[in-house]
Phi, psi and omega in degrees: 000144177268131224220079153273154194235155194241135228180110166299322188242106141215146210323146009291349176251090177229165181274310184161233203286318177325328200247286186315327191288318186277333164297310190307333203262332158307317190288319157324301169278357171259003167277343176249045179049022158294139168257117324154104170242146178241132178231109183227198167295151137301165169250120158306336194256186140316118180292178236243179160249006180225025171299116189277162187273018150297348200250117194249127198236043190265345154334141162259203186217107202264340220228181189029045161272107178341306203266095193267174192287325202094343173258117155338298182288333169302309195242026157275319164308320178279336205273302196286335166260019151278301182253008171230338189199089179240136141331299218255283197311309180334298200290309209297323174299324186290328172314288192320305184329289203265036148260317193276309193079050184327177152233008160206117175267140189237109189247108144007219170258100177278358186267126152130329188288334187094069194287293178320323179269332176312282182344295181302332177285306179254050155288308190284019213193350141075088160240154193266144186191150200215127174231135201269087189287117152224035152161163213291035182318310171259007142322322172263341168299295202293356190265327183250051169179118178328140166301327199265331174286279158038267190298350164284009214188010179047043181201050153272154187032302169227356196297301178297357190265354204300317201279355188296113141283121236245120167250119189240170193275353177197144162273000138322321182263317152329274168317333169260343135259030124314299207288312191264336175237011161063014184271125191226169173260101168314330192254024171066188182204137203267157172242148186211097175298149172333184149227209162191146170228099189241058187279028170222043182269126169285132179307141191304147183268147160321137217265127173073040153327102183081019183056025187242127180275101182293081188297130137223179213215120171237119163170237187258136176275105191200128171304356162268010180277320160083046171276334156295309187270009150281321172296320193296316193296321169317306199291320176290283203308330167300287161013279152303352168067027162280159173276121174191170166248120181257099156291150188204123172254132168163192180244170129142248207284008222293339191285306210299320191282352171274327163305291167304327169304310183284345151304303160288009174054017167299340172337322189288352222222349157231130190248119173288147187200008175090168182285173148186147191321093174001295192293321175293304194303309212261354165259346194262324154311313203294007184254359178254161188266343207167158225214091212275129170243002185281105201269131166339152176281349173300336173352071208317311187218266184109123190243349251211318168282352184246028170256290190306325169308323168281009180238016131112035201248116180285087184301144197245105178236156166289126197291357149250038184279182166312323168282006172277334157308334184262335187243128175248150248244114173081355130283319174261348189182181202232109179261161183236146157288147176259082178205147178297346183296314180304316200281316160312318173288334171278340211257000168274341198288304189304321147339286178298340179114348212277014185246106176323037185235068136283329160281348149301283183264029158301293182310319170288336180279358200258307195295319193268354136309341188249273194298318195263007187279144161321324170298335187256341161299316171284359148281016166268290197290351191266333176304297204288327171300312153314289205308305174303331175315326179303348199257143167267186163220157211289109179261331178283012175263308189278005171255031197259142198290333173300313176348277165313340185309288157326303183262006147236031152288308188267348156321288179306301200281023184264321208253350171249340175318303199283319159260344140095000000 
């Protein structure tokens, strides 16, 4: 199959498991001899040294700018050509279109790219495309764009999706944007849970060395993240005059959280240590007793307890994130309420000894050797793309010279509908 794939983001520039998950599933499916466009960003960073030339970085980027102007108007503008309208992002998919020919475009995380009008282009032009929720992307196009531009773009209420097959990382995320924006998929949705691959994963260490319980913790150091409440719960278990540790890997708040820490005088007992690479993260669980989640309940998914789980690390999680459908509570993992008074109470049973969990984690590696390894997600995902692969499409729509016309016809009254 010929696979483009649409993409706000991709590594070196990532946020978190979204962007790594569409690289690892690009590389995959072009290893298994589908041919493969990844159409993205520019990169600010160093490129990768084994970046294949498949990947095309001609998107401009609306979204994730460090610095906003601080003018109203400015950065509504930036807004609406983030989840709604970029012109220029338009022209480059339609270009792709009629150079790659997909037989499927697989479209991604759309915010910051201008999403509502990608959609609609190739809603018009009938190309078969499938999108992959690993978070409420369109609960945010629809909240953050006036009903009346909406409709300009064919995409009030469930309508841009009629023609999409839809992969979501949960019905936990299914649901909450049902719920909250009333957006349901007519051609229904396969669910393709995280994964992990953790066949360069090191055997597991024997568990509570030295009687000290060894915590970790990986992603964005952020509070929805739930890192105020790993200091609050550290500050009990100190207390308590138990032994343990926090490695906490990642990016994001670390000075503020380094602060809080030495306020709380925990400094000693928890070490900020930085991003580092999946592949390093994934030889470095097997030296921990458990693996701290407590994450907002919004959580779609969470890639990050079920890479530990699969290095034999027991994730201590919120019991109604997203991965909880899948991990079940004391067997694959030790689930909680999302407050530090729970966390603390779990990171003493580990601490104290009172948790089987060497039989925990035999169990989480075994459910992620099977149901969660990457190989068998991406035989999901290569499945529901064949099937949907199958529709021809108007290629004499997207070649019609008239087009771009057309789609910056609806640009402009999209930016004046909205702005006046």
């Amino acid at each position: 199959m010929r696979i483009m794939f649409v993409t706000n983001l991709y590594p070196p520039v990532v946020l978190g498991g979204y962007e790594l998950a569409c690289a690892n599933v690009a590389r995959g499916l072009a290893g298994r001899g589908h041919t493969v466009q990844v159409l993205t960003t520019w990169c600010h960073l160093p490129r990768l040294a084994d970046e294949p030339a498949w990947v095309h970085r001609d998107l401009d980027l609306h979204w994730h700018i460090p610095l906003k102007s601080h003018n109203p108007t400015v950065d509504q503008r930036d807004l609406h050509s983030a989840v709604c309208s970029s012109y220029a992002n338009t022209l480059h998919l339609l270009d792709s279109l009629r150079a790659f020919r997909p037989d499927v475009v697989y479209v991604w995380n759309l915010l910051g790219i201008g999403g509502a009008a990608m959609l609609d282009l190739l809603n018009y032009v009938e190309v078969p495309w499938v999108l992959h929720l690993m978070d409420r992307v369109p609960l945010d196009i629809a909240t953050n764009t006036p009903a009346a531009v909406l409709g300009l773009f064919n995409a009030q209420g469930s309508a841009l999706y009629a023609r999409a097959r839809i992969i979501s990382m949960s019905q936990h995320l299914l649901d909450e944007i049902e719920m909250v924006s009333g957006i349901t998929f007519p051609q229904g949705a396969d669910i393709v849970p995280g994964s992990a691959d953790v066949s360069e994963a090191l055997p597991h260490e024997p568990y509570l060395r030295d009687g000290i319980a060894r915590f970790v913790t990986a992603g964005a150091v952020s509070s929805h993240k739930g890192i105020d409440l790993i200091l609050q719960a550290s500050v009990r278990l100190k207390a308590q005059g138990l032994r343990f540790s926090v490695d906490i890997f990642g990016d994001g708040e670390l000075p503020r959280y380094i602060d809080m820490a030495r306020t709380l005088q925990v400094d000693d007992r928890l070490h900020f240590l930085g991003p580092r690479p999946q592949a390093d993260l994934l030889r470095l669980y097997a030296a921990y007793d458990a693996f701290l989640f407590p994450t907002w309940e919004r959580e779609p998914f969470g890639f990050a307890p079920v890479e530990a789980a699969g290095c034999g690390t027991p994730p201590i999680m919120t019991r109604n994130c997203g991965a909880s459908e899948r991990l079940v509570d004391d067997v694959h993992c030790i689930k909680i309420e999302r407050s530090a008074s729970a966390l603390a109470d779990a990171m003493g049973r580990v601490a104290t000894n009172t948790l089987d969990l060497a039989r925990i984690g035999r169990a989480g590696q075994r459910l992620v050797l099977s149901d969660l390894s990457f190989t068998r997600c991406l035989e999901r995902i290569e499945s529901a793309l064949q099937a949907h692969g199958k529709g021809a499409w108007r290629h004499e729509a997207a070649d019609d010279p008239a087009l771009p016309l057309l789609a910056f016809l609806k640009h402009n009254l999209s930016v004046r509908l909205r702005f006046g």
